[in-house]
C-alpha positions as protocol buffer text, in pm:
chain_id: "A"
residue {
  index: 1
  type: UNK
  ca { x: -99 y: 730 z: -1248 }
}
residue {
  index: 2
  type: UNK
  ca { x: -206 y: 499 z: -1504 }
}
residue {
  index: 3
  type: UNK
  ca { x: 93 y: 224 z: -1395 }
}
residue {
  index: 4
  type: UNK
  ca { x: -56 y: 233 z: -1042 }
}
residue {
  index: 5
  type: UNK
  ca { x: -433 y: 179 z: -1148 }
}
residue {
  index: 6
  type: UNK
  ca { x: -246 y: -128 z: -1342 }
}
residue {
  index: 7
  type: UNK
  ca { x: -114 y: -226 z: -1020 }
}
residue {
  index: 8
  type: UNK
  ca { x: -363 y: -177 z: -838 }
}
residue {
  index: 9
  type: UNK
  ca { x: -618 y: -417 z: -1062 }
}
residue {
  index: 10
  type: UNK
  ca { x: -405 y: -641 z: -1128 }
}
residue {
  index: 11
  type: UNK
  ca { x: -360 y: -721 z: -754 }
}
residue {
  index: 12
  type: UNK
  ca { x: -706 y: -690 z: -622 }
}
residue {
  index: 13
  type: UNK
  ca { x: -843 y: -957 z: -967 }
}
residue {
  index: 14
  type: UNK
  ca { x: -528 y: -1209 z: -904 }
}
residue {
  index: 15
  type: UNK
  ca { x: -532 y: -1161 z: -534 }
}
residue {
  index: 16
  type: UNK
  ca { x: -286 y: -1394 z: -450 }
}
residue {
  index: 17
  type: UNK
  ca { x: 104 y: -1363 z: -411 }
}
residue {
  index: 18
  type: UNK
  ca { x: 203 y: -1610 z: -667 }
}
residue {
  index: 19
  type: UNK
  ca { x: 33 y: -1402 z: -959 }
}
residue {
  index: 20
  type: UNK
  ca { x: 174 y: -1071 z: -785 }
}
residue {
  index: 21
  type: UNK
  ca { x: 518 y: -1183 z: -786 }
}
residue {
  index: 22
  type: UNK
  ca { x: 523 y: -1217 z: -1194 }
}
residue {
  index: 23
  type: UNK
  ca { x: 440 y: -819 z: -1179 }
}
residue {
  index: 24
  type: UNK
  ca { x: 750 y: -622 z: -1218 }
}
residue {
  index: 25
  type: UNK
  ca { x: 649 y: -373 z: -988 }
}
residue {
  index: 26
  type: UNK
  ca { x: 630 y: -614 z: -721 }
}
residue {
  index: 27
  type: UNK
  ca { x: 918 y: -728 z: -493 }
}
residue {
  index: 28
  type: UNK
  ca { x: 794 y: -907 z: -196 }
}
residue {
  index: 29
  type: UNK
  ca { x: 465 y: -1078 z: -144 }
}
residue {
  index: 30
  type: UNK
  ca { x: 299 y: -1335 z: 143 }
}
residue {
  index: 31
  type: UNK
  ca { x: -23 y: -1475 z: 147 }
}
residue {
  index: 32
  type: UNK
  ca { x: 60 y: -1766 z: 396 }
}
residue {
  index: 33
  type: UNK
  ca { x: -142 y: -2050 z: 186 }
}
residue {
  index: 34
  type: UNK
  ca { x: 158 y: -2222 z: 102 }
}
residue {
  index: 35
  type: UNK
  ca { x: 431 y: -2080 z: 379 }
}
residue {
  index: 36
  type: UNK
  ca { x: 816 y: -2166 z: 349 }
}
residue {
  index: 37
  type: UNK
  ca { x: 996 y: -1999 z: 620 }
}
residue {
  index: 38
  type: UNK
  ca { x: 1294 y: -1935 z: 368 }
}
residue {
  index: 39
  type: UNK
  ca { x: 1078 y: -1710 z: 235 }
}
residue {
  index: 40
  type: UNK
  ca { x: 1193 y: -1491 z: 520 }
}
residue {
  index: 41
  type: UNK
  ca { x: 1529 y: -1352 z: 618 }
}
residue {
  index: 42
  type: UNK
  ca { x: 1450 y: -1414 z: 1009 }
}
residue {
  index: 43
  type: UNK
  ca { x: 1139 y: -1493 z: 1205 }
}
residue {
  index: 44
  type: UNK
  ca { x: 1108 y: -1421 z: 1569 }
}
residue {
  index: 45
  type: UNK
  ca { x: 978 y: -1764 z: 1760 }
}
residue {
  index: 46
  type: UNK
  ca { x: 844 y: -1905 z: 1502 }
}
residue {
  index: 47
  type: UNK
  ca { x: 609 y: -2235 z: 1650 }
}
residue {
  index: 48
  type: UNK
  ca { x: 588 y: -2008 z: 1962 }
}
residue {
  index: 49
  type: UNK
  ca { x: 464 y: -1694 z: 1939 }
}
residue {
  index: 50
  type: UNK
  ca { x: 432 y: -1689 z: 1580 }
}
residue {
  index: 51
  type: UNK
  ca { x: 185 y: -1957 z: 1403 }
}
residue {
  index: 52
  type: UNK
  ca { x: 47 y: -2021 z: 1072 }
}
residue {
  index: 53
  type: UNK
  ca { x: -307 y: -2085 z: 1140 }
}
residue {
  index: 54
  type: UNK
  ca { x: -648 y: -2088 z: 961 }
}
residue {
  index: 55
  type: UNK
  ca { x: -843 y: -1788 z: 990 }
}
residue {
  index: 56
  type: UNK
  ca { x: -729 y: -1601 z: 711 }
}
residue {
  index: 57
  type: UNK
  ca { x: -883 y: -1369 z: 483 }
}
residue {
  index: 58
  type: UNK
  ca { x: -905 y: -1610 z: 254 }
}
residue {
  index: 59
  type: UNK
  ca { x: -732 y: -1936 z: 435 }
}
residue {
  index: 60
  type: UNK
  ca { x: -450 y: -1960 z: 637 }
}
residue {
  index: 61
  type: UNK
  ca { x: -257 y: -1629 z: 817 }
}
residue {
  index: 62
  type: UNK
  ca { x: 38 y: -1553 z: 1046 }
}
residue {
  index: 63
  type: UNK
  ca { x: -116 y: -1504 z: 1412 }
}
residue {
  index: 64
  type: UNK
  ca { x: 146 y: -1374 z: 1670 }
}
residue {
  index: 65
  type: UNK
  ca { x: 78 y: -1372 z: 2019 }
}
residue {
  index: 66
  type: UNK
  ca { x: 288 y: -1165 z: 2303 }
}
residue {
  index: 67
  type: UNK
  ca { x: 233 y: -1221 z: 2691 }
}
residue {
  index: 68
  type: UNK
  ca { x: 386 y: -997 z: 2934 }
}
residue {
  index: 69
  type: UNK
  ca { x: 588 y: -1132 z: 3179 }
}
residue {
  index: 70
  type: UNK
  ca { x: 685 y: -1379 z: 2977 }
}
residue {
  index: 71
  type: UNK
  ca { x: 735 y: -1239 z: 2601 }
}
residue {
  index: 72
  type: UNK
  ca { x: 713 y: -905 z: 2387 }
}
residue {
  index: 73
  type: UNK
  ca { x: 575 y: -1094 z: 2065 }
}
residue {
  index: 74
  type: UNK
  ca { x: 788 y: -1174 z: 1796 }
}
residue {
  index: 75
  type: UNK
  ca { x: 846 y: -1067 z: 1444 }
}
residue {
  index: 76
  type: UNK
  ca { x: 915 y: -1180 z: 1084 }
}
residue {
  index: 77
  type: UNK
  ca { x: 1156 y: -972 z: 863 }
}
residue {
  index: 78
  type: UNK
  ca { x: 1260 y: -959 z: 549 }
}
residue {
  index: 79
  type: UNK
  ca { x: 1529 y: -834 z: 309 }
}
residue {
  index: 80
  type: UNK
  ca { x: 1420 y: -676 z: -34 }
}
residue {
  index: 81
  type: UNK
  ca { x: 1611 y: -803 z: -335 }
}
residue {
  index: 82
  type: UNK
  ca { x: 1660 y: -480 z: -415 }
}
residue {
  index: 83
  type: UNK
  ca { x: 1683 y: -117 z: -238 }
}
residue {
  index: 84
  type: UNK
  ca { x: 1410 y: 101 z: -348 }
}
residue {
  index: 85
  type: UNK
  ca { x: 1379 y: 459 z: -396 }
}
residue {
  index: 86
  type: UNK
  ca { x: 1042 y: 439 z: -322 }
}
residue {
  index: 87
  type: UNK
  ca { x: 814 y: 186 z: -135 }
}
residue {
  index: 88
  type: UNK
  ca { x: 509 y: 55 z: -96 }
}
residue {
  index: 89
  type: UNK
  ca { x: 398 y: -188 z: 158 }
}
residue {
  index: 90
  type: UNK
  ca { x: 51 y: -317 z: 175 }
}
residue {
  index: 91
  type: UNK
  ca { x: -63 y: -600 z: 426 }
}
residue {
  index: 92
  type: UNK
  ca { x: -381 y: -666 z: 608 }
}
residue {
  index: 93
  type: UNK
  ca { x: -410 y: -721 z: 1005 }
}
residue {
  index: 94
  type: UNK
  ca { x: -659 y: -789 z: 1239 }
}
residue {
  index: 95
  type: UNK
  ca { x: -628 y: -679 z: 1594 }
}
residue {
  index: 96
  type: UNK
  ca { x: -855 y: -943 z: 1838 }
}
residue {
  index: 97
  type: UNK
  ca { x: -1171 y: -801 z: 2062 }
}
residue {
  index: 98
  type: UNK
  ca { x: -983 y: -694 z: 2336 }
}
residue {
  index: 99
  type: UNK
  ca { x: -676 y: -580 z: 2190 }
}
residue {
  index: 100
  type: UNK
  ca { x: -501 y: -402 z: 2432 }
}
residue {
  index: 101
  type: UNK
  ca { x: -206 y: -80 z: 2404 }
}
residue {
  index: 102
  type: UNK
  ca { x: 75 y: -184 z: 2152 }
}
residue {
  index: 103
  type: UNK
  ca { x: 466 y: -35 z: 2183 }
}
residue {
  index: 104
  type: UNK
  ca { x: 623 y: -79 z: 1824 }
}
residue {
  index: 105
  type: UNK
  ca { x: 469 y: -221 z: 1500 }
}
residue {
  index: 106
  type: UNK
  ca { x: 554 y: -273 z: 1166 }
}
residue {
  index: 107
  type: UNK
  ca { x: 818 y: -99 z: 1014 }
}
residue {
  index: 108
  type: UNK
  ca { x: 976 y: -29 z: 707 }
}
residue {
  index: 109
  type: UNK
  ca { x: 1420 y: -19 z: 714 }
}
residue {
  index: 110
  type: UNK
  ca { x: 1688 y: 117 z: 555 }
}
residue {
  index: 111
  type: UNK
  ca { x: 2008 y: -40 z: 661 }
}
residue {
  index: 112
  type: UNK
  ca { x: 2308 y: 52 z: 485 }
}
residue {
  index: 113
  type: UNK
  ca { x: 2464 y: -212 z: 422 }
}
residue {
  index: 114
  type: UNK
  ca { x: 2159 y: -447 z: 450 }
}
residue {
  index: 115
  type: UNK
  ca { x: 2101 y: -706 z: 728 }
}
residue {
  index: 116
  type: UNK
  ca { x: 1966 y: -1036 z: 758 }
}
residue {
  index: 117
  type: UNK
  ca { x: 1800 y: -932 z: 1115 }
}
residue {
  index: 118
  type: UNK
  ca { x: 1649 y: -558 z: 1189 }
}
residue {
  index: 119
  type: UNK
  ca { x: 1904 y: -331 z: 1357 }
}
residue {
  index: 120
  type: UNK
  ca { x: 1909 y: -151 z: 1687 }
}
residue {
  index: 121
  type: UNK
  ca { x: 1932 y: 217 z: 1726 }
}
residue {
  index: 122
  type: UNK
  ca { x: 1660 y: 331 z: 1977 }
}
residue {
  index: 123
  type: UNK
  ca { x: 1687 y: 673 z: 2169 }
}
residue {
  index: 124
  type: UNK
  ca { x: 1973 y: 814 z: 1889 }
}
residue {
  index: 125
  type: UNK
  ca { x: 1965 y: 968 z: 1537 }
}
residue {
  index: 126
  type: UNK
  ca { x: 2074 y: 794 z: 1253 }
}
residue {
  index: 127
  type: UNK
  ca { x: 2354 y: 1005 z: 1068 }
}
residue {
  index: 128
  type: UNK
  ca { x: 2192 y: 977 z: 690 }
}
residue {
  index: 129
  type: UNK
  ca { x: 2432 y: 725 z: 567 }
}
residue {
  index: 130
  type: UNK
  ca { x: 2389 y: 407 z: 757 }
}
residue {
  index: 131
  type: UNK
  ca { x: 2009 y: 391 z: 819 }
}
residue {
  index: 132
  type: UNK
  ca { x: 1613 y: 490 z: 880 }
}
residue {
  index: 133
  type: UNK
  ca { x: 1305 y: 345 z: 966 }
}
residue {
  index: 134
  type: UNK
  ca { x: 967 y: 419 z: 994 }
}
residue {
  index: 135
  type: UNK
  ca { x: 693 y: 206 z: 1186 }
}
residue {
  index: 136
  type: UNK
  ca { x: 313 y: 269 z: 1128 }
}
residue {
  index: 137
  type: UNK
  ca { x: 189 y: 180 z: 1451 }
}
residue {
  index: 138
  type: UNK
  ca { x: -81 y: 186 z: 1692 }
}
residue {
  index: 139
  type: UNK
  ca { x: -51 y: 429 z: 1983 }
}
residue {
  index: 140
  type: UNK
  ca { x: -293 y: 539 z: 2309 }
}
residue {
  index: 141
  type: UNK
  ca { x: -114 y: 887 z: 2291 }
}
residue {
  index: 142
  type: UNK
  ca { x: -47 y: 864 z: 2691 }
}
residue {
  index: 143
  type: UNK
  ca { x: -410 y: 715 z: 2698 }
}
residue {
  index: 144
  type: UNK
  ca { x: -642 y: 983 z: 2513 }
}
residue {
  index: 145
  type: UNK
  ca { x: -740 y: 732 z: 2310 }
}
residue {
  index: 146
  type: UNK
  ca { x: -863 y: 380 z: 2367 }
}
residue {
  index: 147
  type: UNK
  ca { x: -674 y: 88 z: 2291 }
}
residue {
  index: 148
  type: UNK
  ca { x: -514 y: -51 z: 2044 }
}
residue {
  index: 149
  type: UNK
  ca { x: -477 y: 372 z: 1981 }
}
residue {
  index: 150
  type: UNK
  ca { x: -480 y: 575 z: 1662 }
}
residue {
  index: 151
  type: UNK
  ca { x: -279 y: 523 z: 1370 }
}
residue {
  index: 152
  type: UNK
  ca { x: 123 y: 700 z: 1345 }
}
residue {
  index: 153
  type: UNK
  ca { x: 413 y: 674 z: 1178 }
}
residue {
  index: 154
  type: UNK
  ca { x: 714 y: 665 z: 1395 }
}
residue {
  index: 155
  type: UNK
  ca { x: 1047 y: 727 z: 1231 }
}
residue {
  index: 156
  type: UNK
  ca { x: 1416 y: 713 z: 1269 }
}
residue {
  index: 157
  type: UNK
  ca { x: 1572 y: 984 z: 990 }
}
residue {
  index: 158
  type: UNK
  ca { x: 1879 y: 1220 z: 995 }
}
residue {
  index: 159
  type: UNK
  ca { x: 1665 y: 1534 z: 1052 }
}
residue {
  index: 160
  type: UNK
  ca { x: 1465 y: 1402 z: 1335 }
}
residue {
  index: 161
  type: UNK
  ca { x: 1396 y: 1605 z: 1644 }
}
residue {
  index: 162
  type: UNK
  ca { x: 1516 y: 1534 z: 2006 }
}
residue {
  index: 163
  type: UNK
  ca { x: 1294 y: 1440 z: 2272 }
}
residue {
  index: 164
  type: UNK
  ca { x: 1243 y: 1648 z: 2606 }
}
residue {
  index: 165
  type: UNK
  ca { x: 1517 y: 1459 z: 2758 }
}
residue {
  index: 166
  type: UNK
  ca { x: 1807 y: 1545 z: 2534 }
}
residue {
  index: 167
  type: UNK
  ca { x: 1759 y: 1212 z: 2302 }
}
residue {
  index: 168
  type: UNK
  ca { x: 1636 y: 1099 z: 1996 }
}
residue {
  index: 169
  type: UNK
  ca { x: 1277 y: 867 z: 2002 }
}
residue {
  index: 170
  type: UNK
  ca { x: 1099 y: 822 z: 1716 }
}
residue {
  index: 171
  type: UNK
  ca { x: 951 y: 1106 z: 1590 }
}
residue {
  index: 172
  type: UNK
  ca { x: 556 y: 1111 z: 1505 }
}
residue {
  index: 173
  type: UNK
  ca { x: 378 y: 1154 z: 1171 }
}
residue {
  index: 174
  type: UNK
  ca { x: 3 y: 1165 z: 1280 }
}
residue {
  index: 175
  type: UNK
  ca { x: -303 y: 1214 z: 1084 }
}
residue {
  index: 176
  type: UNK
  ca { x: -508 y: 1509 z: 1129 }
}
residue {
  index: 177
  type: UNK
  ca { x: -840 y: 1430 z: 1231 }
}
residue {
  index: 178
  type: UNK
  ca { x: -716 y: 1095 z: 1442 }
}
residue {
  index: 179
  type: UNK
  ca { x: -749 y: 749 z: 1274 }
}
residue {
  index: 180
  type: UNK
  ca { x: -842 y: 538 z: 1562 }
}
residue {
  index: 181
  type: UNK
  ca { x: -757 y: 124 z: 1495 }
}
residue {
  index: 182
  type: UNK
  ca { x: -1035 y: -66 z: 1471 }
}
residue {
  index: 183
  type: UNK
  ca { x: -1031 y: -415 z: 1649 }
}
residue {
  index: 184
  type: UNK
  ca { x: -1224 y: -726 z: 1549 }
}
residue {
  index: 185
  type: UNK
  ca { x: -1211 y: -708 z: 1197 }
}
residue {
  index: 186
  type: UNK
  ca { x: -908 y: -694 z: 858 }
}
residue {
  index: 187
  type: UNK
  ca { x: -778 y: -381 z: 797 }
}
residue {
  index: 188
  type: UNK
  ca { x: -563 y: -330 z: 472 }
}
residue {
  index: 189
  type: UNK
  ca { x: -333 y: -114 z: 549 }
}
residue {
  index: 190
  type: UNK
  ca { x: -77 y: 46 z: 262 }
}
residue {
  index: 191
  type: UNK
  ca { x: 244 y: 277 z: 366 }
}
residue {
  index: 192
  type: UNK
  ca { x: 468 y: 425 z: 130 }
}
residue {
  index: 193
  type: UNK
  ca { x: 833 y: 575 z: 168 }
}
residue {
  index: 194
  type: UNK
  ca { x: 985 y: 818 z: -107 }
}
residue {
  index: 195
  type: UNK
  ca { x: 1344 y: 905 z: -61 }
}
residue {
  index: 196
  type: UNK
  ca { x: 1448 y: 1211 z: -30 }
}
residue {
  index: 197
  type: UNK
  ca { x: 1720 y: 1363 z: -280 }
}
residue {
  index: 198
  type: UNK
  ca { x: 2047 y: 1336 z: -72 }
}
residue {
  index: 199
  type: UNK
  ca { x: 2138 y: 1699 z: -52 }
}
residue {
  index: 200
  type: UNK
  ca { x: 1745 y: 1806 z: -47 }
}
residue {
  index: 201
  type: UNK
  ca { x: 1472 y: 1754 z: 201 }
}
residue {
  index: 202
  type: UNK
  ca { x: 1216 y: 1603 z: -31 }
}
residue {
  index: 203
  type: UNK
  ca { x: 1148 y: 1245 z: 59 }
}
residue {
  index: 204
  type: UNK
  ca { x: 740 y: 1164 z: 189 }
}
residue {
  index: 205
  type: UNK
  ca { x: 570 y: 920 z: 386 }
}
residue {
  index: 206
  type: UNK
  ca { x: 166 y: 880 z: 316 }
}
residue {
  index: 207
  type: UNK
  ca { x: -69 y: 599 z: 483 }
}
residue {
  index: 208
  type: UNK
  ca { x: -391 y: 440 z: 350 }
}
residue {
  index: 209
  type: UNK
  ca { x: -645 y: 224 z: 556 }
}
residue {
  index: 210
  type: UNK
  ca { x: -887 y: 12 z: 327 }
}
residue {
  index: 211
  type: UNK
  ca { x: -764 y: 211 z: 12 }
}
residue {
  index: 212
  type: UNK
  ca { x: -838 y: 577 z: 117 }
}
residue {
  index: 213
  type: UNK
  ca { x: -553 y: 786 z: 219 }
}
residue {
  index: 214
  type: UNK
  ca { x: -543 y: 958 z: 538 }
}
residue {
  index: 215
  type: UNK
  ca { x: -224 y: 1134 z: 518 }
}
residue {
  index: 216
  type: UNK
  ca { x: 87 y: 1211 z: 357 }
}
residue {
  index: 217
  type: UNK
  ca { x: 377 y: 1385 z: 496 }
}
residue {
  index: 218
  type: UNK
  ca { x: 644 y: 1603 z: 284 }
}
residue {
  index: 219
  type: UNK
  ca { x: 942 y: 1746 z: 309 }
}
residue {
  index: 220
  type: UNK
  ca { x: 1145 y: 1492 z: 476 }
}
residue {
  index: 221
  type: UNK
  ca { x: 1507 y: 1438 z: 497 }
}
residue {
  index: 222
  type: UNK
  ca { x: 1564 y: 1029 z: 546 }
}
residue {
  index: 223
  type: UNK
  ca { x: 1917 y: 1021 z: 411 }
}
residue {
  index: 224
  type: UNK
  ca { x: 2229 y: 1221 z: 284 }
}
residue {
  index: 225
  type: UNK
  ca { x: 2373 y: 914 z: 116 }
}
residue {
  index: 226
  type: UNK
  ca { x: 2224 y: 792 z: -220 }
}
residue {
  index: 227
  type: UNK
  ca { x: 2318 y: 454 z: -114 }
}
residue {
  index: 228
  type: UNK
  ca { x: 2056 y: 467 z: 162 }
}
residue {
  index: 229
  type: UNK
  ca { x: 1729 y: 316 z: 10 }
}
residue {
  index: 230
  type: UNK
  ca { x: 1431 y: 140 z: 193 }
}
residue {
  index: 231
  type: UNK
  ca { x: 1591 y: -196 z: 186 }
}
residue {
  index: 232
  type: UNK
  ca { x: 1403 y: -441 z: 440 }
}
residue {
  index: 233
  type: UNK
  ca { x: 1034 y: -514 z: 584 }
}
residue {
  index: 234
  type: UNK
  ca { x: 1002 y: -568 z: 944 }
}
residue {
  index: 235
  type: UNK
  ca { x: 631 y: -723 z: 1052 }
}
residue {
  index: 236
  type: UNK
  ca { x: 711 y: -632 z: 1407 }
}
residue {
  index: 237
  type: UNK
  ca { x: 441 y: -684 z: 1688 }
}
residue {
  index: 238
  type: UNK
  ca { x: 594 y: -590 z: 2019 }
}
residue {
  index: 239
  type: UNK
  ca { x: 425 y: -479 z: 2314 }
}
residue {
  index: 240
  type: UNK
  ca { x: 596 y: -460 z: 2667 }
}
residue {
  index: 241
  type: UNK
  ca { x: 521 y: -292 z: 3010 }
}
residue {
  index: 242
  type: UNK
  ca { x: 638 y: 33 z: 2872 }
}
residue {
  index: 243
  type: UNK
  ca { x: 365 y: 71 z: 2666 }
}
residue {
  index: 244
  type: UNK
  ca { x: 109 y: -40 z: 2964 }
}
residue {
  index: 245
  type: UNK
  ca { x: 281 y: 237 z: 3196 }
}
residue {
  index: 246
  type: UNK
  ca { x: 298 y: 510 z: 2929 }
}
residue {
  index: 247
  type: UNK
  ca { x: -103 y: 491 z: 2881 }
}
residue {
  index: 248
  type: UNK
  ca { x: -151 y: 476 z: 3233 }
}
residue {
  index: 249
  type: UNK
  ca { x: -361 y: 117 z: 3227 }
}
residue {
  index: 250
  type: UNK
  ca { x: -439 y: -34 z: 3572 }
}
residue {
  index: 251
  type: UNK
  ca { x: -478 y: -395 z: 3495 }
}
residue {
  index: 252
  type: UNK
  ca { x: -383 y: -434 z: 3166 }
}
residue {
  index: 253
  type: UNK
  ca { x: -429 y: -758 z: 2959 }
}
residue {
  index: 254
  type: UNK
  ca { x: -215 y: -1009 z: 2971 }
}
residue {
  index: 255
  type: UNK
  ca { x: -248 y: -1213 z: 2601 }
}
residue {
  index: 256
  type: UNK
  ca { x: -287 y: -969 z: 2314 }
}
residue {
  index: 257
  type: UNK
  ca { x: -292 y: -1138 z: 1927 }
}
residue {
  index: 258
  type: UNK
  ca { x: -269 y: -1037 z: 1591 }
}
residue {
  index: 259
  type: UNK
  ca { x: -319 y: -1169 z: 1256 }
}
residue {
  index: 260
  type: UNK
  ca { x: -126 y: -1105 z: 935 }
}
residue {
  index: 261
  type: UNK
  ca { x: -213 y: -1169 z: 606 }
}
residue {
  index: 262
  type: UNK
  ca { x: -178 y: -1069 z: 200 }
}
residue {
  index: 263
  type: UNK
  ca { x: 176 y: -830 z: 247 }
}
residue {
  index: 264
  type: UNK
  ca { x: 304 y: -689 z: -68 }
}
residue {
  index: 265
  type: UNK
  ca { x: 619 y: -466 z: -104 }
}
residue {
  index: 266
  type: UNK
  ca { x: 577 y: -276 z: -461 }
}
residue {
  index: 267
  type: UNK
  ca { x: 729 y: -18 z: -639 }
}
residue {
  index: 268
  type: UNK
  ca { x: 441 y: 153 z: -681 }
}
residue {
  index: 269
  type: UNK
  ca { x: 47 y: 219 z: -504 }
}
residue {
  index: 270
  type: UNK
  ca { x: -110 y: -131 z: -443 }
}
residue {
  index: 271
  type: UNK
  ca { x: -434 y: -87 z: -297 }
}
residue {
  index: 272
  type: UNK
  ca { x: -651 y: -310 z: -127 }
}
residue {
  index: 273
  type: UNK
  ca { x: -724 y: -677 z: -302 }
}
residue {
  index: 274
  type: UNK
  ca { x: -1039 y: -789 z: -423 }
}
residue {
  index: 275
  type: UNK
  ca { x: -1176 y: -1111 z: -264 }
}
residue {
  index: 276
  type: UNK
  ca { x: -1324 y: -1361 z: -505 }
}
């Protein structure tokens, strides 16, 4: 507990991603102020769909813009040095005013072995050796709630159930009372992955908006392979007519944005960062 308060402070004083790269905890970190796209493995359209603008908590951010009918978004991904056992990802987004339904969101791999560019795999179960994923994402929940949605986890793992129709979609980790997304305004938002024990079904999954958590979820079984570790950080913003349809929207919007800023991948509970 003590290592994570360290964490945790140390972050939120330094604030930016220079300082928490010299912690040892820390793996990954983007704050956008002084962007080199090598700092990426890939990145979807980037000087299209995804910009480096100003508006940033604190100067510049990553905006990403998706227009149906003519693009689903884009993405930027990235592969840890290292596989971790367990995982930590903390980043803060802004949805704009009239943010409308999302499909898929950002997402936390484990690709065995690791890839330069996020994997497929949609509609079947991974076998515990080659991969999992879980997304936190926005969803309308077949349009009970109003856009962007509520908060969920939806994940890829060995153990997952099947859907009505025989295959495998993601399946969903939602918090109990609903955490509906907030538009208009930065959200940090922190996930965390724990493997499971190969021949055990131990591994968690556990969310936090603005440093409270709102749910954790046990008794998982990601993997049967050791070699299977959360390897790769997906910042995923996707939204296509399936998600328009499956909320049942009449005229939906056409341009939907987001903003990125401040991600950290850590060992260990970041929290959210102090501004100066």
């Amino acid at each position: 507990m003590m290592r994570w308060c360290f964490l945790a402070a140390f972050l939120g004083l330094c604030g930016w991603c220079a300082a928490a790269q010299s912690d040892p905890e820390v793996v990954f970190s983007e704050d956008f102020e002084n962007f080199d796209p090598k700092n990426w493995s890939e990145i979807k359209k980037l000087g299209d769909t995804v910009e480096i603008v100003d508006g940033g908590r604190r100067g510049k951010c990553a905006q990403i813009t998706a227009t149906l009918g003519r693009d689903e978004g884009g993405h930027l991904y990235r592969v840890l040095r290292e596989g971790l056992e367990t995982c930590h990802l903390r980043f803060y987004v802004k949805f704009e005013k009239e943010h409308a339904y999302i499909h898929h969101f950002v997402t936390l791999c484990a690709y065995n072995p690791p890839t330069r560019w996020p994997q497929g795999g949609a509609g079947t179960r991974p076998q515990g050796h080659e991969r999992f994923t879980t997304g936190i994402e926005p969803w309308g929940f077949w349009g009970k709630y109003p856009p962007p949605g509520a908060w969920h986890f939806y994940s890829y793992f060995c153990e997952m159930k099947p859907s009505r129709d025989g295959r495998y979609w993601g399946n969903s980790f939602a918090p109990d009372p609903p955490a509906l997304v907030e538009r208009d305004r930065w959200i940090c938002v922190e996930i965390m992955v724990r493997c499971n024990d190969p021949d055990k079904a131990d591994g968690e999954q556990a969310l936090w908006l603005d440093g409270r958590e709102i749910g954790r979820w046990t008794g998982i079984r990601w993997r049967r392979d050791a070699r299977l570790k959360t390897n790769a950080v997906w910042m995923l913003y996707y939204i296509t007519e399936t998600a328009v349809k499956q909320n049942k929207v009449a005229e939906p919007r056409k341009v939907n944005r987001v903003w990125f800023d401040d991600i950290v991948v850590a060992k260990s509970y970041i929290g959210p960062a102090k501004d100066r």
